[in-house]
N, C-alpha and C positions, 0 to 999 in steps of 0.2 A: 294649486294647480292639479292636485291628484284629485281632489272631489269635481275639480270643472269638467278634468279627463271625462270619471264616469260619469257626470250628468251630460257629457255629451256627447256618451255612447250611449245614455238612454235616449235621450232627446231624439238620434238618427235611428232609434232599432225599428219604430214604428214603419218609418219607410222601407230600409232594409230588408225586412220579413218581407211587405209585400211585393218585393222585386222577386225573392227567391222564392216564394210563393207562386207567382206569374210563370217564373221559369221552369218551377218543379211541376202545375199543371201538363206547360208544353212536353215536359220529359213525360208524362202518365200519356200524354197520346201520341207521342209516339210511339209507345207499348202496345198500346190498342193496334194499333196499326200492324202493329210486326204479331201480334196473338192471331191463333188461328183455333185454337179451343175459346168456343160459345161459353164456358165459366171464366176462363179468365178475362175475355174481355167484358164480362158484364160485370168483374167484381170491379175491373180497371173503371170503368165508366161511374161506377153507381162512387167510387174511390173518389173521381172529380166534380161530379156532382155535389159530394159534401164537402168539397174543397170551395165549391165557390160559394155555398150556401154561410162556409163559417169563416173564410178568408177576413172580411172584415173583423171579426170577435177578434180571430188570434191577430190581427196587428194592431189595433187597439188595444188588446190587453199585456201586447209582449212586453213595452218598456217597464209597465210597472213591476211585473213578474221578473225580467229579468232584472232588475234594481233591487229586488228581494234577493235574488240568488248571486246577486255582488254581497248582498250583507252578509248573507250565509259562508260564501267561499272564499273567504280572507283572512279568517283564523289561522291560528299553527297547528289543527289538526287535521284540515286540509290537504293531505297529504299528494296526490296524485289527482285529483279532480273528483266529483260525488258520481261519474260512470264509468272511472278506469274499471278494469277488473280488479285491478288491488283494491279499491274502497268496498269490491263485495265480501263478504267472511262468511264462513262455512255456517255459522247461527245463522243467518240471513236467509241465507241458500236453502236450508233445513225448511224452512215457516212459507217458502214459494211455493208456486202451483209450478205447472207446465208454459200456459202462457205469460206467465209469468218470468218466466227464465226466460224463454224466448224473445220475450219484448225484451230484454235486459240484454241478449247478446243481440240484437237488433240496435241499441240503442250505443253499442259499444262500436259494432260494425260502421253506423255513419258518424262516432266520431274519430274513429281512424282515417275513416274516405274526410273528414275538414280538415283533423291536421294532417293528414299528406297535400292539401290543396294548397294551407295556410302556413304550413311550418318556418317555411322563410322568413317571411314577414314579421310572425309572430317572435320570430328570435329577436331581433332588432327592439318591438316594441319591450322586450321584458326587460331590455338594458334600461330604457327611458322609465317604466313603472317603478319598476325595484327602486330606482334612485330615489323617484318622487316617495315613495313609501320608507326611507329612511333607514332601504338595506344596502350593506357593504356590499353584498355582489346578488350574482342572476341568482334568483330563488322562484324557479318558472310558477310552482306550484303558488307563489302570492302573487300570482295575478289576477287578480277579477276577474279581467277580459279575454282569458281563457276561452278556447271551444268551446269546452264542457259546459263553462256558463250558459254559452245560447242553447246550446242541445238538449239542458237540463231544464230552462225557462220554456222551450217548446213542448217537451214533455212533460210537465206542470201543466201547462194550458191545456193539451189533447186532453189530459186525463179529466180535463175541469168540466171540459163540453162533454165528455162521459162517450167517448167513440168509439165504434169496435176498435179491438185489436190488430185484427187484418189490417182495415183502415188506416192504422196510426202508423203501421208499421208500410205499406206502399208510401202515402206520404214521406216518412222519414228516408224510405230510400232513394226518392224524387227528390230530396231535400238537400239532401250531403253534398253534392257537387255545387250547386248556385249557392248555399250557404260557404261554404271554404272559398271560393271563388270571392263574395260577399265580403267576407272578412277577414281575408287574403288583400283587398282593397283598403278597406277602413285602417287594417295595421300600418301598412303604408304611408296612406293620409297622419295619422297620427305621429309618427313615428316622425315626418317630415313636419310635421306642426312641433313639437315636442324641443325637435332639433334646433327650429327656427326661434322655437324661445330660449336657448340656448343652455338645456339641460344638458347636464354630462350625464352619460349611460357608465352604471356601473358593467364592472365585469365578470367573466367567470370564474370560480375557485373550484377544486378538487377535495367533493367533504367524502372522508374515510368512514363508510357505515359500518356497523358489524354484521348488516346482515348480510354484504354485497364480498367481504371479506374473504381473501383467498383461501382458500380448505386446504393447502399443501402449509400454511404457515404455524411454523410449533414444530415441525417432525410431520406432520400427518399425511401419507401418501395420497396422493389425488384418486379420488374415483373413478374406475373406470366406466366407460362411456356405454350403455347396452343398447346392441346393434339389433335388436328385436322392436324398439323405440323411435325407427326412423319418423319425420315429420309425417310421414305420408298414413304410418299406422297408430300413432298415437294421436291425430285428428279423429280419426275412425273407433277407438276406442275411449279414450280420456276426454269425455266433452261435461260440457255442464249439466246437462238433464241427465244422464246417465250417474253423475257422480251424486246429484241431488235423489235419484231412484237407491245406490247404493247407503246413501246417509239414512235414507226411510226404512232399507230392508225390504226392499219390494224390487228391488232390478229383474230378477230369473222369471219372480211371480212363481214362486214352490215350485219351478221344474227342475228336473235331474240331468236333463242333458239337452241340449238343445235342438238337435234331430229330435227329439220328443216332443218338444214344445213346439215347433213346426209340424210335426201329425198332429198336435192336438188344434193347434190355434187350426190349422185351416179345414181340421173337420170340423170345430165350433162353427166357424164363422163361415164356409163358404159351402162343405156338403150337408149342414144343417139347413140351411138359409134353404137350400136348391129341394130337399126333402119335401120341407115345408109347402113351400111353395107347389110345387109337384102336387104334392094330396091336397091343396086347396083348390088351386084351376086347371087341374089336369091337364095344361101344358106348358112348355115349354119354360125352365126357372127366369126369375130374373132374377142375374146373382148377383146384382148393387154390385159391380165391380169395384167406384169406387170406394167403397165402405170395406170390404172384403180383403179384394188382392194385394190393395198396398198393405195390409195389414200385416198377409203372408208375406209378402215380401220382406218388409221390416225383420221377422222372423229368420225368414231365410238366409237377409244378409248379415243379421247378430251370428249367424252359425259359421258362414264362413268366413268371418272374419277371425273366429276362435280357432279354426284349422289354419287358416291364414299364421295369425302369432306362431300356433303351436308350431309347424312347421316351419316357418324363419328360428323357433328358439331350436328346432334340431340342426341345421342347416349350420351352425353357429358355431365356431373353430373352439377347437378346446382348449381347456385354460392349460396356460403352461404348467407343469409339473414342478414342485417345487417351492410355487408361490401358496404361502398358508396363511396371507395376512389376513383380516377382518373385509374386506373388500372383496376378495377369492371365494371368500367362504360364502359369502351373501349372491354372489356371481351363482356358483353351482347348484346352491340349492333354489335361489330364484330360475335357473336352468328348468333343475329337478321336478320343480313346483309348476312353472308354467306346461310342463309335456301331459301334468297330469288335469291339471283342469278342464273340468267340462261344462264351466257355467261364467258366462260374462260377469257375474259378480266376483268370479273366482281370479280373472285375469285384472280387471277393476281393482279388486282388493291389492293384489301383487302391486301394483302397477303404484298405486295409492300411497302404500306403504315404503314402497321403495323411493319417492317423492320427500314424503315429509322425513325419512333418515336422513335422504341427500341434504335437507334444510337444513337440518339439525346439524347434521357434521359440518357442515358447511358458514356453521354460524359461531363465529368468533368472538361473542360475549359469554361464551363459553369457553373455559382452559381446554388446549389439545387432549389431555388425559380423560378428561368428561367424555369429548365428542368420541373419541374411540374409543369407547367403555359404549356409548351408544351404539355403534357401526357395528359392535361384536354382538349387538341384542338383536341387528335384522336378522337374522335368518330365522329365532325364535318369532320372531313375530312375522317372518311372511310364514311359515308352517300356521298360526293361531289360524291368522285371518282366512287360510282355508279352509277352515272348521267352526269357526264362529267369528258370526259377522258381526256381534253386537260390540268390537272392536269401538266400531264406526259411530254405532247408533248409544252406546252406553257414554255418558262422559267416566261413568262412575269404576267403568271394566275396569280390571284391577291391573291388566295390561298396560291401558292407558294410564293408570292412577300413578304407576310403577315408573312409568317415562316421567310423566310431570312432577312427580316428587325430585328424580337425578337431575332436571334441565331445571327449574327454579329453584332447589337447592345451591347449585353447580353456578347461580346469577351471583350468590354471593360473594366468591374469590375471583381477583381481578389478576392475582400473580400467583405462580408457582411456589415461590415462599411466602405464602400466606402461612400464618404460623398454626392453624385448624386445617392447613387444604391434605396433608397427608394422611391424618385419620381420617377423612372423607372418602377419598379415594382407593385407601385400603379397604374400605368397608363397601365400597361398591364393585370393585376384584374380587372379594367374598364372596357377596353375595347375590351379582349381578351377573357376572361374566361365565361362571357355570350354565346358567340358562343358553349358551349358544350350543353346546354340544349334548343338552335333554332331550327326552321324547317328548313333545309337544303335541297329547292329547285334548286340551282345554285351559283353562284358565288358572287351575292349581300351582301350576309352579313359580306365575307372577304373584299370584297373592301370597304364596311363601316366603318369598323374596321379598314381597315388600313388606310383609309383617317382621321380618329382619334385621330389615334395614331402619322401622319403625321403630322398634326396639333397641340398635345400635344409636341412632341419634337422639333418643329420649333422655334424658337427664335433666330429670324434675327440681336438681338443685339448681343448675344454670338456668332452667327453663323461667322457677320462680323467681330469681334472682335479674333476668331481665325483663321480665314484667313487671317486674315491683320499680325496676329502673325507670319504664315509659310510662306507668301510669303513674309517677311521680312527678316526669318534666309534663304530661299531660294537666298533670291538675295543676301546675303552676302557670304553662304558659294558657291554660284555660282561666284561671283569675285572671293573670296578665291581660290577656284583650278584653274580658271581663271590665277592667278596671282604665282599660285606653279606649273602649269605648263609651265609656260613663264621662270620662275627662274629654274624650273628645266633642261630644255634644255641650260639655260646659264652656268649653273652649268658643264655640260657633254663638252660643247664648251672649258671650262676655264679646266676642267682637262685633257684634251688631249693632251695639249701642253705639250712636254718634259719637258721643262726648270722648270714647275710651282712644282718640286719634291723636286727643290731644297729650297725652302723654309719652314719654321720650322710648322709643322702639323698644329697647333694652327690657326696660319693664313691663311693656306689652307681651315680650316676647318670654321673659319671666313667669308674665301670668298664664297666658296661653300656653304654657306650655309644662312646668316644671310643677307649679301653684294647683293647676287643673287635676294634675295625679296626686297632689296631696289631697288636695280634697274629694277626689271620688275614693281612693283610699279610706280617707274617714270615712265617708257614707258607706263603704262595703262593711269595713269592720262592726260598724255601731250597729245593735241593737234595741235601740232604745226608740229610734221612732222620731230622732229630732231633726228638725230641717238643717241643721246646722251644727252637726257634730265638732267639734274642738274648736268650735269658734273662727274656723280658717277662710270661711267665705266670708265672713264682718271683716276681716285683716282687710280685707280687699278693695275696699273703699277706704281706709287709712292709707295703705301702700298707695294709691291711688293719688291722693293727696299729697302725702307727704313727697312725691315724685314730682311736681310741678312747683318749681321755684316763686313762679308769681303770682303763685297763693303760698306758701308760707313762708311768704314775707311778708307777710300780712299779719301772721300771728305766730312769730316767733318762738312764742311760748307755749303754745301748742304742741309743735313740733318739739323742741327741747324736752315738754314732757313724754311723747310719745316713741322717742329712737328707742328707747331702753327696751321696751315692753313689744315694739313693733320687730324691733334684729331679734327677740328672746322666744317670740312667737312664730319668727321665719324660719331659726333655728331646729325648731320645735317638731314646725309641721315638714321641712324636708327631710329630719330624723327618720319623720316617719316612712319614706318611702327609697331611705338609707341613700341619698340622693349624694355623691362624690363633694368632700369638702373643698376640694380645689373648683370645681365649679361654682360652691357654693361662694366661698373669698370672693372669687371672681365678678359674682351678682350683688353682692355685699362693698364692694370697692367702687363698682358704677352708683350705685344709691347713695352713699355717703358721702363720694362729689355732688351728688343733685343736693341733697342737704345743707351741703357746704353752701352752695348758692344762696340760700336763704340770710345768710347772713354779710352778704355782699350787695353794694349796688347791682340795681339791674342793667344791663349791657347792649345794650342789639348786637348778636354774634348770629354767626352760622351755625345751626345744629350742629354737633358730631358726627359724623357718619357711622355708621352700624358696623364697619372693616373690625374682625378679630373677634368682635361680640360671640359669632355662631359656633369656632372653636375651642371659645373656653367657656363660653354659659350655655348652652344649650346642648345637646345631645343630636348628633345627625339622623339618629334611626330614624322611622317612625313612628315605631311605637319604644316607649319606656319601660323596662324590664331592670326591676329590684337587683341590684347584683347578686343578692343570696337565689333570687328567681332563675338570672342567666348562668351560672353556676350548677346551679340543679339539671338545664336542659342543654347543656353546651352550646347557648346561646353566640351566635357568631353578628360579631356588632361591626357599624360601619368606621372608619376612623373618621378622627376629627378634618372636618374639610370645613369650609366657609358654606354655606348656604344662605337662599335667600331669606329675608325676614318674614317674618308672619304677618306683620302689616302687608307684604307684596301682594297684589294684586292676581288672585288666580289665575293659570292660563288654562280656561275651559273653554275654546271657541266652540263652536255650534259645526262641528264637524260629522256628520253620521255616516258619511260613507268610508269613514277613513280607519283602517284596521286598526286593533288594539295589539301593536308589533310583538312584545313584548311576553303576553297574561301568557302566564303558563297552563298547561294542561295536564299537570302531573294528576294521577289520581292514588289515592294508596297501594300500596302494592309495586308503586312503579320502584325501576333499582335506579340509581347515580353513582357518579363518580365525581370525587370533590379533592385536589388534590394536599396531600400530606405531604413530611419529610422523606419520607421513602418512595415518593411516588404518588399512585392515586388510589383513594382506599371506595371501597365499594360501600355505599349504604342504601337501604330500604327504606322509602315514604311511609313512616308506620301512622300520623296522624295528620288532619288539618283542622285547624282550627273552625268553630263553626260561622263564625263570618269568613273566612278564605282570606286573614293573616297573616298568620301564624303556619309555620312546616316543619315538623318536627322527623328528624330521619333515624335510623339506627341503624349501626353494624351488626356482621352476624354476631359478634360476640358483646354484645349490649350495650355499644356506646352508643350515646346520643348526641347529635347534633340540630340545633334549628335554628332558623332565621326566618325574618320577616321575606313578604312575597316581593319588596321592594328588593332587599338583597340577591333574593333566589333571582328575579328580573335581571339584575347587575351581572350575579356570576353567570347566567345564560347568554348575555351578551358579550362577555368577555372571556367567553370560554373557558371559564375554570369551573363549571358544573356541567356536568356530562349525562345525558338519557340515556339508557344502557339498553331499560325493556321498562314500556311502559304497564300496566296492570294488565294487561292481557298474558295467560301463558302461554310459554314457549311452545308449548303442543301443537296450543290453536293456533297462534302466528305460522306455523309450520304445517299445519291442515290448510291456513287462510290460504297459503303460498301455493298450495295444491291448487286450490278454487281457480285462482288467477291464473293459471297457465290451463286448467280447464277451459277457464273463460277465453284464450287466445287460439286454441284447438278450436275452438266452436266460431270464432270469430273468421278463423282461415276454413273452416269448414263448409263447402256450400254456400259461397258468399254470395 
């Protein structure tokens, strides 16, 4: 039902587009209509023109494109859509042009105008999706049929037919209202189809994020609110192109004040232009007004928007007398700092920086004594950012290096008696918290600090001591899949063979499974080069035998010769791969009934049933790990439960549009929490295996833990493995969160 859904949202997109299509035309002339400037109504026209020239292409080409951008957006990294502003990050922003940002808060703008069209609607359908896709509650961001998907399939196609940007961008604002309108309808329709098949819609839950997380929690006084930041002037100065100018180092363009920069720009550009022109046809200039004025203007309104702040920050009641917390402190001199700027990069930086602290204090995967050890570091860093901006532009600034070290250090303790969190934190009181009350010339006093602090957590005994730990569980559970995927291809070889069906499940599941890692074992050990190291793949066609009653009863004697040699070789080779003697009894107790047979009439009975077999012979993981191997890497194994047998018939149906719920997306680097006796202990993804297996974590103080991705799958479902911070640091998540409210300034900007 969930792959009909979308094939039968692709099936109707075709037509859909060319409705909204139709309609967004009619919207571009009415614009015509209401223009009274000869440029824009010629750009409006020539706009419909190549609407109706490429209308057929895009609804032809949408279902296919947008059935791609179903495959793409159903992942769990999927986070908010591929054009919220969250999905943009500050790298990204850095490598854009100008129209480039543009089209991108263009692109954000009409999918705010669908979901306020569509929001209704689409709450409903997310109850009915979610269910079909096999999640306990609303999880908006797994739905395919999301806005963003069409928005994003439209803007795939523009860019295919290679259209200006102007162009794409009238379209899309023609576009927004009959597309939310569009599928503001289709949600509806489905939603009462869905119903009528008699889906139960799951419902909604309340998930506690750390980064959304109350900043008053722990003791930590709430930040105050600064009244120089109203909506009206932070649209005007914190937008995207401005922060993407400030990340370059090019915002001011070298000027010193911005009444300067206004003399200069508009003698460049308008009493130059006028000169010129003057000494060439000795009369009257033409001074390309618009090339020239808006240019000054531009100019003129960056300047009085800067006397603008500066004056609301004098205008601004004073802090009560008395209060000296970390939050006061950053109030006054951000005060102090703002009256004295005279350059939009100046007020930018402030602004910037005082953003990513609010992140940071405000983000609870962090202990309260970290984040206010951070809060008492703003005031040193809104003093830097006045004086050097390569803040921004350096990742490597030793300012910046100096955060990132306290806030991904600071990932590792999950509790206050963490039995390491007290020398941490002393040592950042040391040698962190002095920086709020220095003179703040340059960049010296963070790289003191942090060569310090460098030195304070350096200890090359522990340091080697747990490396030698991870590159120990690494080289083991590296042979490990080493040697599950040598047995697992043996495995796939041995049950292809017709014949091997006829044998009784137990020993199928024997072979395929326990028999397989003996013998890739032998082949890794040997080097000798022989096809057939300890002789354990010949056993296999004896076991083979000797497992079917009506043949040896045929030859009695055979087998009576062969039990001795046959249990002393099974022995043998499960030795080798120290395989549990209680499972072993176990597989040894089923065979020696099948032997029994041999020496009895034959019967017509009913098989056995396979009920207990997977308990006590076989191993639930799945992959096999030597017990001296799971020992070495804190191998965390599944208990014995019943599962299906290996003869059972695959479930691999033919499903491609249907999410893969489950794959995780950790990458190294990322932190977790898994829980222990005391609570939940914090560990770090320090390896993966090279087929993506095998996950090996460690604590700050060098425990190891790993499991297969089947388990990591389990405890992600069941909530006992927790994402803390995926491999991104906490800087740039904290920079990213700046972008994104950049990106909603600019979106409310001049809409």
């Amino acid at each position: 039902m969930y792959q009909s859904l979308l094939e039968q949202a692709c099936g109707s997109a075709a037509v859909m587009l060319s409705q909204v299509l139709a309609a967004a035309r009619l919207s571009i002339r009415e614009d015509v209509q209401r223009m009274r400037g000869m440029l824009e109504r010629d750009h409006l026209e020539l706009s419909i023109k190549l609407l109706d020239l490429h209308a057929p292409r895009l609804s032809e080409r949408f279902p296919a494109v947008l059935s791609g951008v179903f495959r793409r957006s159903v992942g769990p990294e999927a986070k908010l859509g591929v054009l919220s502003g969250q999905a943009l990050r500050l790298e990204q922003l850095e490598l854009m042009d100008e129209a480039q940002v543009q089209e991108r808060v263009e692109l954000a703008r009409v999918l705010q105008h669908v979901l306020a069209r569509a929001e209704g609607a689409l709450t409903e359908l997310n109850t009915y999706v979610c269910a079909l896709a096999g999640l306990h509650h609303v999880s908006p961001e797994r739905n395919p049929l999301r806005p963003d998907s069409y928005v994003a399939a439209l803007q795939q196609i523009m860019t295919e037919l290679m259209l200006p940007t102007l162009v794409r961008t009238v379209w899309l604002q023609h576009l927004s209202a009959p597309l939310g309108d569009a599928l503001s309808a289709a949600y509806l329709e489905w939603s009462a189809q869905l119903q009528g098949q008699r889906v139960q819609g799951v419902g909604f839950s309340v998930i506690r994020t750390p980064e959304v997380a109350s900043a008053t929690a722990g003791g930590l006084q709430r930040r105050g609110e600064r009244a120089i930041w109203t909506p009206q002037y932070r649209q005007t100065v914190l937008t995207l192109d401005r922060l993407r100018h400030l990340m370059a180092g090019d915002l001011d363009a070298q000027s010193d004040h911005p009444k300067e920069a206004f003399v200069r720009q508009f003698a460049r550009e308008f009493e130059a232009a006028s000169n010129h022109q003057a000494s060439q046809t000795g009369s009257l200039p033409d001074t390309d007004f618009a090339a020239t004025v808006p240019a000054a203007l531009d100019a003129l309104q960056e300047m009085q928007q800067i006397e603008t702040v500066v004056q609301r920050m004098q205008q601004r009641p004073a802090v009560p007398a008395g209060r000296a917390d970390a939050n006061t402190q950053a109030m006054l001199v951000r005060a102090e700092l703002t009256q004295k700027a005279t350059a939009m990069s100046q007020v930018l930086s402030l602004e910037v920086v005082s953003l990513m602290v609010d992140n940071l204090v405000k983000d609870s995967r962090l202990l309260p004594p970290v984040r206010t050890i951070i809060e008492r570091l703003e005031p040193a860093l809104l003093r830097l950012v006045m004086i050097d901006p390569r803040f921004f532009i350096d990742r490597q600034h030793p300012a910046r290096r100096l955060l990132q070290e306290i806030a991904q250090r600071g990932l590792a303790f999950g509790a206050l008696d963490d039995a390491d969190f007290n020398a941490f934190l002393l040592s950042l009181q040391r040698h962190v918290s002095p920086l709020a009350v220095l003179h703040i010339d340059g960049a010296q006093p963070f790289e003191a600090a942090l060569d310090r602090l460098l030195q304070d957590w350096d200890d090359p005994a522990a340091r080697a001591t747990m490396a030698s730990q991870i590159d120990s569980a690494v080289a083991v559970l590296g042979y490990a899949e080493q040697r599950n995927m040598l047995a697992g291809k043996m495995a796939s070889r041995l049950l292809s063979i017709p014949e091997i069906r006829k044998v009784p499940v137990a020993v199928l599941d024997f072979l395929s499974g326990p028999w397989t890692q003996v013998m890739a074992e032998a082949e890794l050990k040997d080097h000798s080069g022989s096809d057939d190291p300890g002789q354990y793949k010949a056993l296999v066609n004896e076991l083979l035998w000797s497992a079917q009653p009506e043949l040896t009863r045929k030859d009695v004697a055979r087998l009576t010769r062969l039990v001795s040699r046959l249990l002393s070789k099974l022995r043998d080779g499960l030795g080798l791969i120290a395989y549990p003697s209680i499972k072993t009894s176990a597989f040894f107790d089923v065979l020696m009934k099948l032997h029994q047979q041999a020496f009895r009439p034959a019967v017509k009975e009913t098989p056995p049933a396979h009920e207990g077999l997977a308990a006590s012979l076989l191993t639930n993981d799945d992959l096999w790990l030597v017990p001296a191997e799971a020992k070495a890497s804190g191998f965390m194994a599944f208990p014995d439960e019943v599962r299906p047998p290996a003869t059972a018939a695959p479930q691999q149906a033919d499903r491609p549009l249907l999410p893969d719920l489950m794959a995780p997306s950790l990458q190294v680097g990322s932190w977790v929490e898994l829980p222990d006796k005391a609570g939940w202990q914090r560990l770090q993804l320090s390896w993966i295996s090279p087929h993506n297996s095998m996950y090996l974590f460690t604590s700050a103080r060098g425990k190891t833990q790993s499991m297969t991705q089947r388990m990591l799958e389990r405890l992600l479902s069941q909530d006992k493995l927790r994402v803390v911070a995926d491999q991104t640091s906490i800087i740039d998540g904290a920079l990213d969160a700046v972008v994104h409210t950049a990106m909603l300034n600019s979106i409310d900007a001049n809409p």
